[in-house]
Structure formats: C-alpha cells, structure tokens
N, C-alpha and C positions, 0 to 999 in steps of 0.2 A: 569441541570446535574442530572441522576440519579444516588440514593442510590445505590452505588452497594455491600453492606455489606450481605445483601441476596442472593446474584449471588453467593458472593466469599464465604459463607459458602457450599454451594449448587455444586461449582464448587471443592470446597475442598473435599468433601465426597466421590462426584464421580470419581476424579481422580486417588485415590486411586487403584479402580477394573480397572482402564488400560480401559475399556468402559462404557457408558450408556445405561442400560438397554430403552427397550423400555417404562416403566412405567416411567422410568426416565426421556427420552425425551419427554413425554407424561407433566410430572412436569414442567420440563424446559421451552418448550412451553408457560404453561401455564403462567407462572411468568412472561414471556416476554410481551404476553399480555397484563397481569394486571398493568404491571409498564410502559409501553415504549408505549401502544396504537398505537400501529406500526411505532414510529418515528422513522426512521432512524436514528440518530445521534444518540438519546439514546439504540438503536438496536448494533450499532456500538462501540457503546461506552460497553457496555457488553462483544460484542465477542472481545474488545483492552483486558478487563479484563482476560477471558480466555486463551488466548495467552502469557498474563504475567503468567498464572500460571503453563501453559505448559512449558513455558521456563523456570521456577524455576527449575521443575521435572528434565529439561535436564540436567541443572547441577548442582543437585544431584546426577544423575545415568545418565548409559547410556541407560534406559529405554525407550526406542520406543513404547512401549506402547501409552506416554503420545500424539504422533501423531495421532492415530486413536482414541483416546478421543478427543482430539482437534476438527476432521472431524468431532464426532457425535456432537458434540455443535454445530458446523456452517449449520450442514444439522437439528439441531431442528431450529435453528434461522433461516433460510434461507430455507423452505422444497424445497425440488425439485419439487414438483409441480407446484411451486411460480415463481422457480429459473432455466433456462435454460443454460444446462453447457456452458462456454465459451472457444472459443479453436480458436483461430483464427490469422492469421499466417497475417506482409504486407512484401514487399518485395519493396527495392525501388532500381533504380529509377522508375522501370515498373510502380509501382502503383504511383507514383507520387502525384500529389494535390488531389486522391482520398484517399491515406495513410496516407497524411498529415490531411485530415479534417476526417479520421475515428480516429485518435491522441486527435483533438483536441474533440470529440465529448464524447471520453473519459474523457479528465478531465472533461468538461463540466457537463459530469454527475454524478461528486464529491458534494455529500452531506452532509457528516460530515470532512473526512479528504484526504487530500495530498499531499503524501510521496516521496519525488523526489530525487534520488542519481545517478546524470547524471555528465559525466566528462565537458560537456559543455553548457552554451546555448548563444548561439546567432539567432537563427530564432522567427521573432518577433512576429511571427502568435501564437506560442506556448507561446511564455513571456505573451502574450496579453491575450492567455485563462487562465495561472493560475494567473494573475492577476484581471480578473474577477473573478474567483474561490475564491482567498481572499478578495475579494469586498464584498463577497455573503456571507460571516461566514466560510466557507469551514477554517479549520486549515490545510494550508500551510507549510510544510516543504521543504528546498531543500539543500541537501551538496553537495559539488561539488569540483574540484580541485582549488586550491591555484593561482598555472600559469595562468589557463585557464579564473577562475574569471577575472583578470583585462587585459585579452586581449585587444584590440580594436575589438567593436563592440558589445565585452559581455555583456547580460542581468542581468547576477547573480547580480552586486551591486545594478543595479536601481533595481531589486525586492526586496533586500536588504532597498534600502533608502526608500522604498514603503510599506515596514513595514512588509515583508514576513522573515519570521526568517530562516536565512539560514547560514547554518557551514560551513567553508573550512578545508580542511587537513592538510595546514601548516608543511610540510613534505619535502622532498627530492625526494621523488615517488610520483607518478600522482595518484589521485583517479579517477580510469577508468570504476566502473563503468556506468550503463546504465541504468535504472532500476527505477520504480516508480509503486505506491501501493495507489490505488484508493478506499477511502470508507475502507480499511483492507480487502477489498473482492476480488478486482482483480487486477491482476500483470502484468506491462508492461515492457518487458524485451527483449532486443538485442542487436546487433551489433551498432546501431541507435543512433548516436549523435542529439542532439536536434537541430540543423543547417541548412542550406539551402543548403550545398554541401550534408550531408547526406540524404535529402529528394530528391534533385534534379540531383544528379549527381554521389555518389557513389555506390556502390552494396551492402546494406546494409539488416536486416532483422529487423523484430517485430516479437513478440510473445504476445499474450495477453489471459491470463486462470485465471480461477475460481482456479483451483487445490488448494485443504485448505495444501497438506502438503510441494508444493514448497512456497506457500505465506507463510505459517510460517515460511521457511526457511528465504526466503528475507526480510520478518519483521523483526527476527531475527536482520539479518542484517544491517539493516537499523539502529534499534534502538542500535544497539552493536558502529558504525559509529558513531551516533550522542550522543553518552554518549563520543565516545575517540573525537572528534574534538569539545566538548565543553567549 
C-alpha cells in the first residue's frame, strides 16, 4: 500500500484554486513517480484518493470547480501521451461473441480494482472472467439486485461463496443498474445485462469511455450504493 498522506496534503492545497496549475502538475507527476514507480495499483490507488477529495468538495458546495481539478489529477497521472482516449460504443445482438469477448477483455485488464453494479448476472463467460480477476488480486466488488441474485442460474452468490464481496439492495425496487468501473479509469455502462439473452438475442448497447467527469459521477455512485446496501 502506499502512504498517501503526501498526495492528500498536495491534493488539499490544490483543490482549493478549482485547478492545477501546470508547475503543479509538473509536482504532481513528479511524486507519482517517486512513490508508485509506475505501479498501477499504487497509481490507482492515488487517483481512489482524489476522487474521495473531490466528492468531499461536492458536498460541501455546489462547486464544479472540484470536477475540472479532478480531470487535471488523472491527465497528470495518466498523460495523454501514455493514454489514448476511449470512446467505444458494442451494440448487441449485431456484435455478438465479438462484444462479448471485447467485455471480457476489459475486465481482464483490471489491475488494481473492479467495480461492478449490474442488475444481473448469469452469463458464465463473464462470471468466469471476474473470477479470474479476483484470483489475480484485482479488488472485486459487485452489487446487484436482491430478486435477481438468487434467480435460477444466477452467478451473484457463487462469486459470493467464492470470496468476491458483493452487496444486494434488499429493497422493494430492483437495483437496475448496469454499470462497472475498471482500474477507477474506465467506465462500462448500458442497456447490457450481463446474460446470454442480452449478448445473444436482445437489442441492447455498451458504452465504454475514459471521460474523468462521467467516471466520477458513477464512482460516486457506486461508492454512495455500496455504503447504503452495507
């Protein structure tokens, strides 16, 4: 784990001006360097830090600000040079087991964490990759609905018994969304149940983006979820 008592000093200061100057992100940089040696999960584990700070700021105020400070932390920690944006749309059934296996290539290339708030899963092609994903260290979360957990055929409890920590809502209404967050970097979000009739037979979509100020939203999210169904 790294110290992150330096970041959060560092991220305190800056927050403040609503931006990072460029000496700043020039700073920033640097620190990342010297502590994390370009490890991703300690890399990762920084910008989780950020994130928490930005959402303090949110509410506090209704300062938007704290959004486009957010961006300039992930574009020091991540330069654009490094990092090519992602924007990439599947469309099923069309794209069928090529959508399914750009899906799973995605978790697959979960290094530190993933974030999973899907109203179902039962397609075992995808059980099977985030359970390699928690095999591998990767921190695994998934919430999902109550009903839909102990369907017949549902994966939620075996990745449950299998040691992946996962919440239900426990509710009266369905938690519907769709939605998972790779690494805190990239955002997989649509219509797309995790299923075999949604990969194979219904008209569903994907979305998959870099975007720092919708992933902060659905971070947000995520972590607002899994504080109420704990």
């Amino acid at each position: 784990m790294t110290d992150t008592r330096l970041f959060d000093e560092f991220f305190a200061r800056t927050l403040d001006d609503g931006r990072m100057s460029r000496g700043e992100s020039k700073v920033l940089k640097k620190l990342a360097e010297e502590h994390t040696a370009g490890d991703p999960q300690k890399i990762a584990q920084i910008r989780s830090r950020a994130f928490e700070k930005a959402r303090e700021q949110l509410k506090n105020s209704d300062d938007r600000a704290a959004l486009d400070w957010i961006e300039d932390v992930v574009k020091a920690l991540h330069p654009t040079s490094g990092q090519a944006r992602v924007a990439e749309a599947l469309f099923f059934p069309e794209d069928g087991e090529f959508g399914l296996n750009r899906l799973v290539q995605y978790i697959a290339g979960a290094r530190s964490s993933l974030d999973i708030c899907v109203f179902t899963i039962t397609h075992n092609t995808l059980r099977d990759a985030i359970l390699d994903a928690h095999k591998r260290g990767v921190a695994v979360r998934i919430i999902s609905d109550d009903d839909k957990a102990h369907d017949r055929g549902s994966d939620v409890i075996d990745l449950a018994r299998a040691g992946v920590p996962v919440r239900i809502d426990k509710t009266d209404v369905h938690m519907h969304h769709k939605f998972a967050i790779v690494d805190a970097q990239l955002l997989i979000n649509g219509s797309f149940n995790w299923t075999r009739s949604a990969s194979a037979v219904n008209y569903e979509n994907v979305q998959i983006t870099n975007g720092v100020a919708l992933l902060k939203q659905f971070h947000d999210e995520f972590e607002r979820l899994w504080e109420l169904f704990g």
